[in-house]
Each structure stands twice: as structure tokens, then as C-alpha cells.
KENU-640144 format. One record per residue (C-alpha): residue number from 1; residue in three letters; x, y, z. Coordinates in Angstrom, 2 decimals, padded with zeros to 5 digits. Layout:
N
+-----+-----+---------+---------+---------+
:   n : res :       x :       y :       z :
+-----+-----+---------+---------+---------+
: NUM : ala :       X :       Y :       Z :
...
+-----+-----+---------+---------+---------+
% end
This chain:
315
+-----+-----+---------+---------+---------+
:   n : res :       x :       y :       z :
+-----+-----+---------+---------+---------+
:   1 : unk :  000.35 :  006.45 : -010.54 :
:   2 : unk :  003.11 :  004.07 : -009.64 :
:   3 : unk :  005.74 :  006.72 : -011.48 :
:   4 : unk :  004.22 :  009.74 : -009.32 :
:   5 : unk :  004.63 :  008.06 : -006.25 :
:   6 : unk :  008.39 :  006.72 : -006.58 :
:   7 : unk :  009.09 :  009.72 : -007.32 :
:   8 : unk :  007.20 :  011.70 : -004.72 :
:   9 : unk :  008.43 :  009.73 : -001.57 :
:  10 : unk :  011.96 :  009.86 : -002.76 :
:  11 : unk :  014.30 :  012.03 : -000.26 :
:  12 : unk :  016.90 :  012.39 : -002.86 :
:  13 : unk :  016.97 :  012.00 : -007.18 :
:  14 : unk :  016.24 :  008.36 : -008.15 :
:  15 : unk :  018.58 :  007.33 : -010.66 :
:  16 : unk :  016.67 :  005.90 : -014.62 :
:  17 : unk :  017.69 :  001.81 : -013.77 :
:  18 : unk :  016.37 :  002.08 : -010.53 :
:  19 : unk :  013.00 :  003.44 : -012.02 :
:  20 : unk :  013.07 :  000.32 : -014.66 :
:  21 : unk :  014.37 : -001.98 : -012.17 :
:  22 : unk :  011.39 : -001.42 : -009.72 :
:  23 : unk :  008.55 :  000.18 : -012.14 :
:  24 : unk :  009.36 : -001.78 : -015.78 :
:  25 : unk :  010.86 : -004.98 : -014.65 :
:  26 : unk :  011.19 : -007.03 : -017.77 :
:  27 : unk :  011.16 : -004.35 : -020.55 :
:  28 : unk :  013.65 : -003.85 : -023.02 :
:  29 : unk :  015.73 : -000.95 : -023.02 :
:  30 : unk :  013.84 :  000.18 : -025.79 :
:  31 : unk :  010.75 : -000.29 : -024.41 :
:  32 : unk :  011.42 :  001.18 : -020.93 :
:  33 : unk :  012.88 :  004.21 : -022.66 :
:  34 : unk :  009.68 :  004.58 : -024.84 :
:  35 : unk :  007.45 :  004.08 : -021.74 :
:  36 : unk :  009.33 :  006.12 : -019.19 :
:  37 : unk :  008.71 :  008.90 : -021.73 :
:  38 : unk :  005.62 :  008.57 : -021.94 :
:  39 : unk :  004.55 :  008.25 : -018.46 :
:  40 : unk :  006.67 :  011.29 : -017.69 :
:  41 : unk :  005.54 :  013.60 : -020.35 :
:  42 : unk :  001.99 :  012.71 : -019.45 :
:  43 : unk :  002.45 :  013.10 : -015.56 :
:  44 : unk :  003.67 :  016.86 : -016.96 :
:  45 : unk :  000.74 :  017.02 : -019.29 :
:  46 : unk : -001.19 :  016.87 : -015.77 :
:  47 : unk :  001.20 :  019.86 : -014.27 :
:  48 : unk :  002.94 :  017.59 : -011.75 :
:  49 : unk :  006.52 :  019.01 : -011.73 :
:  50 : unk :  009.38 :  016.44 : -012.07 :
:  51 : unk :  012.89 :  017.76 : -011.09 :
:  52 : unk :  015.70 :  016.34 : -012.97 :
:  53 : unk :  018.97 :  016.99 : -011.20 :
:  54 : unk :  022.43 :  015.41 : -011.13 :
:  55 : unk :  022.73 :  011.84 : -009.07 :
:  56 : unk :  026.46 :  012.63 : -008.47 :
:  57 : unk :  028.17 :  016.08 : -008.38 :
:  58 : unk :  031.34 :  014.82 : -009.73 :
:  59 : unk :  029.90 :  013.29 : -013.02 :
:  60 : unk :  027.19 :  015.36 : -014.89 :
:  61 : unk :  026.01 :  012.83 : -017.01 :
:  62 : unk :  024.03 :  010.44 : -014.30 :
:  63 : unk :  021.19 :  012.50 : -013.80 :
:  64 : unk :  017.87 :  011.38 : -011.69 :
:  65 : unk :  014.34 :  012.28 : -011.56 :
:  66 : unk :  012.15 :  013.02 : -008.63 :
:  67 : unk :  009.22 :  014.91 : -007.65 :
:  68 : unk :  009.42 :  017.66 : -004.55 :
:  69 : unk :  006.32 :  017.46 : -002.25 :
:  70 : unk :  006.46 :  022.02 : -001.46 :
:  71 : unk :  005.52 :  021.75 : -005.53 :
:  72 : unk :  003.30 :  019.50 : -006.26 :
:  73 : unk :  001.48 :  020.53 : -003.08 :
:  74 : unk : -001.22 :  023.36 : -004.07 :
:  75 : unk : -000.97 :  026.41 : -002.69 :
:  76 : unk : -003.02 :  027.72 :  000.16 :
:  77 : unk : -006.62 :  028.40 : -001.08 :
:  78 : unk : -009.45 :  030.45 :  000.36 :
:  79 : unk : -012.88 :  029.34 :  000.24 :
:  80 : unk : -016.54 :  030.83 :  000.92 :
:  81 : unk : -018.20 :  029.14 :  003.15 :
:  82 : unk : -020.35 :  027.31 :  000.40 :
:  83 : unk : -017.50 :  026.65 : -001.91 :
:  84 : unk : -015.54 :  024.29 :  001.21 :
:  85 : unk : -019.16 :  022.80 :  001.42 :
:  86 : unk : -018.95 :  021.93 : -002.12 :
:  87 : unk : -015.13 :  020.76 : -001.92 :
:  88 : unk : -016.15 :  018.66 :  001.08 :
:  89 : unk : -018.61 :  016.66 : -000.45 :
:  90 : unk : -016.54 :  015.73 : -002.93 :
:  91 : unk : -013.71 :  014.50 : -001.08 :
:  92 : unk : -016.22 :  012.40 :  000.42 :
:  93 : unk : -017.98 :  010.47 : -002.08 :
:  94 : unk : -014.89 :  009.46 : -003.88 :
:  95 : unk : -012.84 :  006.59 : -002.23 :
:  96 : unk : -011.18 :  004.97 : -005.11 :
:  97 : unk : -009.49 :  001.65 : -004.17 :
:  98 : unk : -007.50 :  001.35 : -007.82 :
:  99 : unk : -005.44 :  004.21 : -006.71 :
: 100 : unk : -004.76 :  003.10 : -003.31 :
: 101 : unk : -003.80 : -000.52 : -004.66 :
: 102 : unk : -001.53 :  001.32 : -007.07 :
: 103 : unk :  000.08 :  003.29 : -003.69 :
: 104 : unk :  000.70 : -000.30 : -001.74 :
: 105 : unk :  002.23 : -001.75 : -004.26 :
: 106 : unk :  004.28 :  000.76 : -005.03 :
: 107 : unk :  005.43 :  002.04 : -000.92 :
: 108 : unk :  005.62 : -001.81 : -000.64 :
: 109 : unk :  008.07 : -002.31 : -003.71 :
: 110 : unk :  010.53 :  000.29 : -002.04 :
: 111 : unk :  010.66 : -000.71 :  001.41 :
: 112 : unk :  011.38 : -004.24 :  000.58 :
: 113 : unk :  014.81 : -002.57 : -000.98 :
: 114 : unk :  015.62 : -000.26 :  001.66 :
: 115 : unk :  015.16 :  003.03 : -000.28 :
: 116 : unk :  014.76 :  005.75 :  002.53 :
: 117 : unk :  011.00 :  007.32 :  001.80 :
: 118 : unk :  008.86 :  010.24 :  002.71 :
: 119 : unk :  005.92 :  008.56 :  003.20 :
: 120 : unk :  004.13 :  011.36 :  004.62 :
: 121 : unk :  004.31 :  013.17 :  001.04 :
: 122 : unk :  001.87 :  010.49 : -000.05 :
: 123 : unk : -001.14 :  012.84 :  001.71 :
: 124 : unk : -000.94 :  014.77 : -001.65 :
: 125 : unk : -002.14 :  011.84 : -003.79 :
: 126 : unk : -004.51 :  010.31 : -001.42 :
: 127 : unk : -007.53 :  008.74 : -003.68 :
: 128 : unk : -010.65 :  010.30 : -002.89 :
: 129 : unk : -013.07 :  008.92 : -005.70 :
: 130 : unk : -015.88 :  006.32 : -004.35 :
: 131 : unk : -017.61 :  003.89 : -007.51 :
: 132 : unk : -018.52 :  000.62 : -004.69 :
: 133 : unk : -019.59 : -000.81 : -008.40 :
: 134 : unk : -017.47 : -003.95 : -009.09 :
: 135 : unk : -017.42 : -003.30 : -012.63 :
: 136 : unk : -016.57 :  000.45 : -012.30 :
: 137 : unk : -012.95 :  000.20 : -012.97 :
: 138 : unk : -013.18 : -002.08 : -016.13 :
: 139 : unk : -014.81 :  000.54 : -017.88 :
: 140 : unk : -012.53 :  003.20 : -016.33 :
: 141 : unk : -010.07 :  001.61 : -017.65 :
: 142 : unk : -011.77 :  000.85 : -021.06 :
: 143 : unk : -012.23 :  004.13 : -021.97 :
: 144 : unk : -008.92 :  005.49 : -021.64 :
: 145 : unk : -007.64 :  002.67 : -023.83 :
: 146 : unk : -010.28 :  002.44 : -025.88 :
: 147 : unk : -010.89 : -000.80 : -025.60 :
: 148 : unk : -014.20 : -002.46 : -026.25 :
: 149 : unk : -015.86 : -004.15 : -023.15 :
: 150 : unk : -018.36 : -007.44 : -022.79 :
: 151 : unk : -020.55 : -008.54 : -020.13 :
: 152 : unk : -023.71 : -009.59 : -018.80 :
: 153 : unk : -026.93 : -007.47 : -018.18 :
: 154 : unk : -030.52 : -007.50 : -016.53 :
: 155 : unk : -032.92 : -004.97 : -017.79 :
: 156 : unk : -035.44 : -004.00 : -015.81 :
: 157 : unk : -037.92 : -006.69 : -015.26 :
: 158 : unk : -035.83 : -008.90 : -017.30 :
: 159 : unk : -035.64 : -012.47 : -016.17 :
: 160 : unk : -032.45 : -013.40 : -017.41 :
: 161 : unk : -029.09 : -011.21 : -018.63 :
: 162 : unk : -028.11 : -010.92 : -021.82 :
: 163 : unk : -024.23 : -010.83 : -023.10 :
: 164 : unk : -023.26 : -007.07 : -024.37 :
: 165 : unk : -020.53 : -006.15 : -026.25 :
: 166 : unk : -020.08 : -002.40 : -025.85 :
: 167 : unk : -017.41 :  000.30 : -027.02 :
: 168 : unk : -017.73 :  002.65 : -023.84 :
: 169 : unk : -017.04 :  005.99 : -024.54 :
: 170 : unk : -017.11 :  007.52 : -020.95 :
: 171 : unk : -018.80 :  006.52 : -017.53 :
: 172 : unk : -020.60 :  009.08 : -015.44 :
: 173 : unk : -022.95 :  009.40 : -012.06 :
: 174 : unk : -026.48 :  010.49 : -013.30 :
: 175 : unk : -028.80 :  010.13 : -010.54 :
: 176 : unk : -026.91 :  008.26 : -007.97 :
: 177 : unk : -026.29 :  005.75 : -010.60 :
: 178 : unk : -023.00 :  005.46 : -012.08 :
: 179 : unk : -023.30 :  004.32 : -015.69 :
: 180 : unk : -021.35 :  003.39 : -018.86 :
: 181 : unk : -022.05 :  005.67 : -022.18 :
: 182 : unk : -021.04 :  003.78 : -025.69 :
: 183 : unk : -021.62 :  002.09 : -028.75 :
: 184 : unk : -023.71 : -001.03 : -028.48 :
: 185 : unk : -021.70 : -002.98 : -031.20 :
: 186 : unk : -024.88 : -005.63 : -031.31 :
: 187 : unk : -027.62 : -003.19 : -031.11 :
: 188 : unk : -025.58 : -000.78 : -033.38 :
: 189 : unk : -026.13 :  002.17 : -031.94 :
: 190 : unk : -025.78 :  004.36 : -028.90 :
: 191 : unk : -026.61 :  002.85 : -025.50 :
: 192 : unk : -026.11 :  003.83 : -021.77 :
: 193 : unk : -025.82 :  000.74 : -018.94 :
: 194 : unk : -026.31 :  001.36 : -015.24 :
: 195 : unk : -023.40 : -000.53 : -013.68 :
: 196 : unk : -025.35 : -001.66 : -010.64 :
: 197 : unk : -027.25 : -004.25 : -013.34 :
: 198 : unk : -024.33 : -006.02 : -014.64 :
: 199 : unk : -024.17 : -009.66 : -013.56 :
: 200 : unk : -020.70 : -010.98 : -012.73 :
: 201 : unk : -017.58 : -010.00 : -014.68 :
: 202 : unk : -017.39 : -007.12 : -017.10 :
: 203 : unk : -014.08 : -008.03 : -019.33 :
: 204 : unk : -011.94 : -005.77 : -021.66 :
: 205 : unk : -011.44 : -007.48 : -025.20 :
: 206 : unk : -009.37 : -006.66 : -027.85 :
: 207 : unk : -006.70 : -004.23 : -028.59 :
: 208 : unk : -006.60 : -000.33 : -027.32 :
: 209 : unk : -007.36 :  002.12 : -029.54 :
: 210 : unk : -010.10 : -000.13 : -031.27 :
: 211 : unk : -012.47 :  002.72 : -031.70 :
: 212 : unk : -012.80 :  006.55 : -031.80 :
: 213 : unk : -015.18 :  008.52 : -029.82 :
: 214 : unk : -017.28 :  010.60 : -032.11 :
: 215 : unk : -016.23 :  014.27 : -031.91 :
: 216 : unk : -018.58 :  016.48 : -030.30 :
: 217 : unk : -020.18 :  013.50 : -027.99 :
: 218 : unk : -021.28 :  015.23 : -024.58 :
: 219 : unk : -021.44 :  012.30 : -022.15 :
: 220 : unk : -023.72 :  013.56 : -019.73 :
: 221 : unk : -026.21 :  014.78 : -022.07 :
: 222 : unk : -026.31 :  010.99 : -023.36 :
: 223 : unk : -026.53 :  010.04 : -020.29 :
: 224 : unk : -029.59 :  012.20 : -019.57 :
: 225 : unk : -031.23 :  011.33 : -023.05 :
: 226 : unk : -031.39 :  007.40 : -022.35 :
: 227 : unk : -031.12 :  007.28 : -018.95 :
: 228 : unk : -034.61 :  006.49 : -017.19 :
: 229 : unk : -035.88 :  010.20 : -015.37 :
: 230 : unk : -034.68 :  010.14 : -011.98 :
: 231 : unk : -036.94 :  009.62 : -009.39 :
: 232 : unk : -038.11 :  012.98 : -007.36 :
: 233 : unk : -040.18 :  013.63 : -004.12 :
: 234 : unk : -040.62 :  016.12 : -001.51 :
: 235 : unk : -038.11 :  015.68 :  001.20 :
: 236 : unk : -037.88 :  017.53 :  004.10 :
: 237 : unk : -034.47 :  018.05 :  006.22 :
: 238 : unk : -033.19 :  020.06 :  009.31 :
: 239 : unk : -029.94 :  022.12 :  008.82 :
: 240 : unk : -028.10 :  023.70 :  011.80 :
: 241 : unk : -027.64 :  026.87 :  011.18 :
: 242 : unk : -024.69 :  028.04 :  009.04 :
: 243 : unk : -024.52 :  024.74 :  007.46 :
: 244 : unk : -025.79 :  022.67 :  004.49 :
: 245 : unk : -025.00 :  025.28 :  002.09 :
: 246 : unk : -025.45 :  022.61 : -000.92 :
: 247 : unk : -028.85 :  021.77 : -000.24 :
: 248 : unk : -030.03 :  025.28 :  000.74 :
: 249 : unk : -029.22 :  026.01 : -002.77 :
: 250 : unk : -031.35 :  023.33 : -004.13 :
: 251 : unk : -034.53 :  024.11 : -001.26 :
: 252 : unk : -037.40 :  025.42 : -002.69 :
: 253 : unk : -038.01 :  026.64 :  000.86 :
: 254 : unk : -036.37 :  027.53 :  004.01 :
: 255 : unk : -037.63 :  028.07 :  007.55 :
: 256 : unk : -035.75 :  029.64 :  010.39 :
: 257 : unk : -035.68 :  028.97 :  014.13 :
: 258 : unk : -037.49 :  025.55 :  013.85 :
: 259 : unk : -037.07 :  022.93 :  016.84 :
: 260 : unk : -034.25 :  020.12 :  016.28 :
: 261 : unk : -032.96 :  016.65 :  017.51 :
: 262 : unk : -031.03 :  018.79 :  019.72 :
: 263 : unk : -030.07 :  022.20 :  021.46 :
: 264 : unk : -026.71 :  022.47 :  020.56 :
: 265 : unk : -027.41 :  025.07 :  017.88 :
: 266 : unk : -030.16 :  026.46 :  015.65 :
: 267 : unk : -032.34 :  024.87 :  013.26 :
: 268 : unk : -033.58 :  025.87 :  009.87 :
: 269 : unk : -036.05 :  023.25 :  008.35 :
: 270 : unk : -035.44 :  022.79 :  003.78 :
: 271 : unk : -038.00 :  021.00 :  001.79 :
: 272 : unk : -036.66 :  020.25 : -001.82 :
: 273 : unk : -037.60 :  018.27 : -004.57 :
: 274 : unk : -035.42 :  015.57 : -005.05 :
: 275 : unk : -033.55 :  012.06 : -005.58 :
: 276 : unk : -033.86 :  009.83 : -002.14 :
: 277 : unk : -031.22 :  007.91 : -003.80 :
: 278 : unk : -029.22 :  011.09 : -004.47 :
: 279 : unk : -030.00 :  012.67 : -001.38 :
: 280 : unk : -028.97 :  010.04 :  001.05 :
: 281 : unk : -025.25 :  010.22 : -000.41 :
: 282 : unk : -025.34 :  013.67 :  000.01 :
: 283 : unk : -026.84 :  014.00 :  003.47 :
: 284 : unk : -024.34 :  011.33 :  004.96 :
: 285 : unk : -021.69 :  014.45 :  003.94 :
: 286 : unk : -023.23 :  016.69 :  006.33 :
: 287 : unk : -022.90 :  014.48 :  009.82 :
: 288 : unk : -024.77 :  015.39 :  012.53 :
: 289 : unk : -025.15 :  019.16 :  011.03 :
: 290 : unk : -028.60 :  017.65 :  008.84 :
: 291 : unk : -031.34 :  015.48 :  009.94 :
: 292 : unk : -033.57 :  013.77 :  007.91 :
: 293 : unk : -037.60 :  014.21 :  009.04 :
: 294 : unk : -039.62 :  012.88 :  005.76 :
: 295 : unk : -039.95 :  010.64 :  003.70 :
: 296 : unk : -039.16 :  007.91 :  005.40 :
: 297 : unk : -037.72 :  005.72 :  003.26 :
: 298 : unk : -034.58 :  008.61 :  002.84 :
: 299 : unk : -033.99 :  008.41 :  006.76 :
: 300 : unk : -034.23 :  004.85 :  006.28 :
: 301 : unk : -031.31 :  004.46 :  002.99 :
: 302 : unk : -029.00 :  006.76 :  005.62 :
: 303 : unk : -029.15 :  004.70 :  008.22 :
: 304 : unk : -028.87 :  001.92 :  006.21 :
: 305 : unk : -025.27 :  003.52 :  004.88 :
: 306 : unk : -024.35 :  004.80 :  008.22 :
: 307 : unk : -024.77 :  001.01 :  009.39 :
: 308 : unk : -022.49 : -000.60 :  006.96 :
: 309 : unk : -020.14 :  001.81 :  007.36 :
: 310 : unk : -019.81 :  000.69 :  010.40 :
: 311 : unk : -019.91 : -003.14 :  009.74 :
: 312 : unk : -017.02 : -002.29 :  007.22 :
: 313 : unk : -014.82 : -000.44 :  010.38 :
: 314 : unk : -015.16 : -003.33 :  012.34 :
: 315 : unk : -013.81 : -005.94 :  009.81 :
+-----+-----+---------+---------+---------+
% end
């Protein structure tokens, strides 16, 4: 991340020591060069496009890297209606604050030296990925190294936690609950962990590449194999009309021309079967196009986000 946006920002080709000098500071030559490599063949891998070009047009052999924001931008895109629904919720749930660390340190690395920057090219990487679990990026991190992970966890109507030393092969939202998927080493077998139940600290130990994922393993069908059943109820929303094209998918019913909270627009009233937990993420995506009338308890868990939203503004 730090590579992509050095070289994003730049308004000209960075030279190679400047990249080492600000990215790899302490690495050997051989190192860097073995690093560098790798972090720019995988940033390809991903189909960003860096430019190499010349840093000097009298001497051909100093050549620099950087990435030009009219590429790496994507290209205008047409949606249906329910499609932008769809890409709108997801832009909303995820706010990922690894990323944007990774982004500060980085802008604030090359201001303290002067380097001119674009910073407006840094829209096109803007994290949008929200996990508000504290031990979320551990095993983020975990299982792209494959590393193994311990920590402590409460089972349901445990009393105390119990220390878990886990090799986690993925980590995935089943739900509303994000949880871990791996190899209990203790237990010796396969295990899922809802990250909301770990007590304190989850810690990476040991080397990377400690383990293989077995081949074939689909991590959402794990998930849905150990995972408790989700809760489901009857809930019962009101949609103005031409919007809330997600959960008029899911309705099992719709009804036209209802009255709403207000008479800005139409009405249409959806009763689904579903997840309050799930639901109240979702709704929150909508604004003040849904409403929540029943149960309870769901108008109650979006208010409750709505309100600490808020708190968190005001901080």
C-alpha cells in the first residue's frame, strides 16, 4: 500500500534510492532489490499500471517508476439502478483504518521531504472496508502470511476464556458476524471463531508460511457448517419509492402506496425474513429512503448505530 501510494501522488518519475530511502530504510541493497520486486510485480499482479520512464533525458540509464492517476482510475461505468444500490452498500460498510494508517504514514513521509504531491490522486485508493473488531486485522494479516495466531476466547455461556492457538485460513462476515475459519492446532481439527468473543489481544506467532491451506477449502461454506444458524424474524420496513432495491429483492412481500414518516415521496411497505443484526447494517445504507416499523428491537440497534456515529463525529 505504501509502494502504490508514493507512486500514485508523484507529479513526476521517482527515482529507485528515493523509493528505498523513504519505503525500505535500513535494507540492504540486496534486500531492497528483492523486495522492491516483489512489491512491484505483485501491485501488477493486481493490474495497477506502473510507468517506468527515464529520470533524466540526457542519461538513459536512471530510470524511475511511478503510477499515472487517468490509469489506474477505472473507466466510466454504467449501472442499473439496483446494481449502484448494491455498489453503494458496499462502499459503506467497509471503512478500513489499516489502509488509511498505511496512507498517513506514507503522505506524511513525503511532505516532511518536500517532494511536490498530488494528493488529490489518493481518492482512487480511499479504504472503504469496515471490521470495528479489534482483532480483525491480526487475522487479516495472518492469513496472508500464513502465520498461526493465539488468543483468548469466551464461548457462549462460558465463564472464563480459554487460550487458542489457531492456523486461520481465511476470515469472513456470516451473519453480521465477522469470523476467523482455521485449524484449531489444540482441538486438531477445523474450527470457526466469531471475533466479537475474543478477549484482549489476538497475537501472530511464528514464522509465515507455517502452514498450507488445504486445497479445495471453501471458506464460507465452513463458515456456514460451524457457525451457529443465524437468527431470523419477520421485519417489516417502509421504502420510498424507487429505492431499496436490495431488500426488495429479499421481501417476501411488497405493498404499494402505503402511508410514511413523511410526504416527500411514496411509500411501499417490505416484510422479509431476516437477521436484525444483519438488517440494521444494511438499513443504515439506505438513509432516510427506509424506515424501520417492526420489530422493535431492529429500530432500536439503528438508532443505537446512528447515535454513535454521531458520538464518534463529535470527538
Amino acid at each position: 500500500m505504501n509502494l502504490l501510494i508514493m507512486l500514485l501522488v508523484q507529479r513526476r518519475y521517482v527515482s529507485k534510492e528515493r523509493i528505498r530511502e523513504f519505503l525500505y530504510p535500513g535494507e540492504s541493497l540486496d534486500a531492497f532489490e528483492k523486495k522492491f520486486e516483489r512489491d512491484k510485480e505483485e501491485l501488477r499482479s493486481l493490474g495497477v499500471p506502473i510507468e517506468v520512464g527515464k529520470l533524466d533525458v540526457y542519461f538513459d540509464d536512471e530510470v524511475g517508476y511511478r503510477i499515472r492517476p487517468d490509469q489506474f482510475a477505472l473507466p466510466e461505468i454504467s449501472l442499473e439502478a439496483d446494481e449502484a444500490a448494491v455498489i453503494g452498500l458496499a462502499g459503506k460498510v467497509w471503512e478500513h483504518a489499516r489502509l488509511a494508517e498505511a496512507a498517513t504514514d506514507a503522505v506524511r513521509k513525503l511532505t516532511a521531504s518536500g517532494v511536490p504531491l498530488d494528493l488529490s490522486a489518493l481518492d482512487l485508493v480511499q479504504p472503504r472496508i469496515g471490521a470495528d473488531e479489534p482483532a480483525f486485522d491480526v487475522f487479516w494479516e495472518a492469513t496472508q502470511e500464513r502465520s498461526a495466531v493465539q488468543f483468548d476466547y469466551r464461548r457462549p455461556g462460558a465463564t472464563e476464556p480459554t487460550r487458542r492457538h489457531v492456523q486461520p485460513w481465511g476470515v469472513v462476515r456470516y451473519s453480521g458476524r465477522w469470523y476467523a475459519v482455521g485449524y484449531d492446532v489444540d482441538r486438531r481439527d477445523e474450527r470457526v471463531f466469531r471475533l466479537s468473543r475474543i478477549v484482549g489481544e489476538a497475537t501472530i506467532t511464528g514464522e509465515p508460511g507455517a502452514y498450507d491451506v488445504p486445497p479445495g477449502t471453501d471458506i464460507r461454506a465452513v463458515a456456514r457448517r460451524l457457525a451457529p444458524a443465524p437468527e431470523r424474524e419477520q421485519i417489516t420496513l417502509l421504502a420510498r419509492t424507487g429505492t431499496g432495491y436490495g431488500l426488495r429483492r429479499d421481501a417476501d412481500s411488497v405493498e404499494e402506496g402505503v402511508p410514511g414518516p413523511d410526504d416527500e415521496s411514496g411509500w411501499d411497505r417490505l416484510t422479509l425474513q431476516g437477521s436484525v443484526t444483519v438488517l440494521a447494517d444494511e438499513v443504515l445504507t439506505y438513509g432516510d429512503h427506509v424506515y424501520v416499523e417492526a420489530p422493535p428491537r431492529l429500530r432500536e440497534a439503528v438508532v443505537d448505530r446512528l447515535s454513535r456515529l454521531v458520538t464518534a463525529g463529535a470527538r
